[in-house]
C-alpha positions in Angstrom: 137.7 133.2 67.4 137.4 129.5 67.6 139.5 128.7 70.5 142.6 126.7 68.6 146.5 126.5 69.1 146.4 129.6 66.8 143.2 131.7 68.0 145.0 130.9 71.8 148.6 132.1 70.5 147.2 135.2 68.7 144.9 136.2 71.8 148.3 135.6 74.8 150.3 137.7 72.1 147.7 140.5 72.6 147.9 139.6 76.4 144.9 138.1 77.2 145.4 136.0 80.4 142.1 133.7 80.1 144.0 131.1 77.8 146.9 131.0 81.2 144.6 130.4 83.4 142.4 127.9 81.3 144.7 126.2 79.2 147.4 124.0 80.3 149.8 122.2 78.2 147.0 119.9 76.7 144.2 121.5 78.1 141.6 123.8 76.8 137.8 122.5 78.8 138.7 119.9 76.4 142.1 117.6 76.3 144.0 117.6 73.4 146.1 114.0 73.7 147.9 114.0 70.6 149.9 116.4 69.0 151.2 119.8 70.1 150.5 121.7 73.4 147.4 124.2 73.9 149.6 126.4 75.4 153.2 126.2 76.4 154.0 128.4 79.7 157.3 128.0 79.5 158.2 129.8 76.4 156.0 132.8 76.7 157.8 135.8 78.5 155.7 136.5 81.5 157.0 140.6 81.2 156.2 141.2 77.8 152.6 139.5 78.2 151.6 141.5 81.6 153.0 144.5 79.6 150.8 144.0 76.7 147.4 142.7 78.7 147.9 146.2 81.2 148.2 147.9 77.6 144.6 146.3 76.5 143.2 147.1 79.8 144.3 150.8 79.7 143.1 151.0 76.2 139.6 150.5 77.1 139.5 152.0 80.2 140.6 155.1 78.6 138.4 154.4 75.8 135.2 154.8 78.8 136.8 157.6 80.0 136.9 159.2 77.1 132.7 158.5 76.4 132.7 159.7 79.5 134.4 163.2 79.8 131.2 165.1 78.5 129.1 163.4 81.7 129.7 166.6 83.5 128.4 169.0 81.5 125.1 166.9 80.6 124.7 166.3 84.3 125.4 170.3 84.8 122.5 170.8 82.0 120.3 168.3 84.0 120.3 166.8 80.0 119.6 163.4 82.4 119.1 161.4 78.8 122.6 161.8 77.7 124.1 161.5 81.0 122.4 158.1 80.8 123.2 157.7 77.9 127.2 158.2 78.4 127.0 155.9 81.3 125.8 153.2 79.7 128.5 153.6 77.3 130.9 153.3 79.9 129.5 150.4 81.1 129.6 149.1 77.8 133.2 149.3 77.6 134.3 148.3 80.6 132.1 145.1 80.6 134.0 144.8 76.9 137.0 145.1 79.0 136.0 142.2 81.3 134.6 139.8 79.1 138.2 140.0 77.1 139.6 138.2 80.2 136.8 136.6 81.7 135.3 134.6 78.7 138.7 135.0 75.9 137.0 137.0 73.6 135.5 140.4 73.3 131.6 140.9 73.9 130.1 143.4 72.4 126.5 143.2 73.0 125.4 146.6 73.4 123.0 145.5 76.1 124.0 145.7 79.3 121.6 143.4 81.1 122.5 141.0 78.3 126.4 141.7 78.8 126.1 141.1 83.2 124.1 138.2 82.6 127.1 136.6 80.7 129.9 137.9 82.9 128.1 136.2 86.2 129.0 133.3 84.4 132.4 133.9 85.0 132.5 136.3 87.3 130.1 136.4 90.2 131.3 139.8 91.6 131.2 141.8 88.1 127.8 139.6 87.3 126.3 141.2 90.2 127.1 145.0 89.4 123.3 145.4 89.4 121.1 143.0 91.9 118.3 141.7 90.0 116.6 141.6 93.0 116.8 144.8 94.5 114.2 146.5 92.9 116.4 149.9 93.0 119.6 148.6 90.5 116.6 146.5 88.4 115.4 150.0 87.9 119.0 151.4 86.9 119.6 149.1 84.5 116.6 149.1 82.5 116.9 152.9 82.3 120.5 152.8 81.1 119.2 150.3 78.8 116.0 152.6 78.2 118.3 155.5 77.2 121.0 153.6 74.6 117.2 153.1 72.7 116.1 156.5 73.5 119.3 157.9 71.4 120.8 155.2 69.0 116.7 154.3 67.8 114.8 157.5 68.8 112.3 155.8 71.2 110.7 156.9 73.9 111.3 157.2 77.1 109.7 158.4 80.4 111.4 161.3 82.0 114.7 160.5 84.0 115.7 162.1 87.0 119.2 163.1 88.1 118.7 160.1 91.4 118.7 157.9 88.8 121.4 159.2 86.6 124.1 159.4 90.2 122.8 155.8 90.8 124.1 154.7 87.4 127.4 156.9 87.8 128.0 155.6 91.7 127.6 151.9 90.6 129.4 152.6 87.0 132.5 154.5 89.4 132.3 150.7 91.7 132.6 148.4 88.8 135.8 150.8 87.1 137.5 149.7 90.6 136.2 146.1 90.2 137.7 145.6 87.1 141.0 147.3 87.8 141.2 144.8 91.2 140.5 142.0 89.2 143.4 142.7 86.6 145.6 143.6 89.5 144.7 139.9 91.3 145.1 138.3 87.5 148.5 139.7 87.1 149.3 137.8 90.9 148.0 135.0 90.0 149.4 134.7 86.2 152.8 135.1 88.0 152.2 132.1 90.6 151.3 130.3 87.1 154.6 131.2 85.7 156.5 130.1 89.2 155.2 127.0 89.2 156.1 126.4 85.2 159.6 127.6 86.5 159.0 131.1 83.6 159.9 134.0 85.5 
């Protein structure tokens, strides 16, 4: 949405926490000098937004969880393709997840080089899920992106091995924790925000 008083009210209703901690009364990156407040802190009830923004997290968390419940038996069937395949999903969603908070809005690129190279922006820890310069997680990535190709478009791809398929599920297992600690430290800091405001 195009980030006015509206978009911003419709978004903290769903829980979203970016427009607390990057709107102030007249603030949005911009100022707004005249006229009504961005955001006003005071009136929102702190419970009832925390309770809906844990709701959106545990939505899409369960929604990578649920991509990912048939990971076992392709990695049992050494089927390496889809177990790529349902990784990268999951990344998908939980970078989805991320961006909601990180950036305001849902990202759905369904690459995920493209979708780490926007959260760095925001996010240096997430935006580094895969170093760019270890030649190892450069390699990860473009297979995961290799495989969404592979079955969405029916390319090719070279063979896949299951190294590279517990490399993707280790670093897809770190980033699940990530993204839960960063909600958890959100959910701090959005109550310090509504402390100061004097909204408990």
């Amino acid at each position: 949405c195009f980030f006015d008083r509206e978009c911003i009210n419709r978004e903290v209703g769903k829980g979203n926490l970016f427009f607390i901690f990057n709107c102030k009364e007249t603030d949005l990156v911009y100022r707004n000098t005249v006229g009504k407040p961005v955001l006003d802190i005071k009136k929102i009830n702190m419970k009832r937004l925390l309770k809906k923004t844990v709701t959106s997290y545990q939505m899409w968390i369960s929604e990578a969880n649920t991509i990912g419940r048939d990971l076992k038996y392709h990695r049992g069937n050494e089927n390496h393709l889809m177990a790529l395949y349902v990784i990268h999903e999951q990344f998908r969603y939980v970078f989805i997840n991320a961006s909601w908070v990180l950036t305001g809005e849902w990202v759905i690129d369904g690459n995920i080089s493209d979708q780490q190279e926007r959260i760095a922006k925001f996010n240096s820890v997430l935006g580094g899920t895969f170093d760019l310069d270890n030649i190892e997680d450069k390699e990860v990535l473009r297979k995961l992106d290799l495989a969404r190709k592979a079955v969405q478009w029916g390319e090719e791809i070279e063979p896949l091995t299951a190294e590279i398929v517990e490399s993707a599920y280790e670093k897809m297992q770190w980033l699940m924790s990530e993204v839960k600690t960063m909600y958890q430290q959100y959910a701090e800091q959005t109550k310090q925000i509504f402390k100061e405001y004097g909204n408990q």
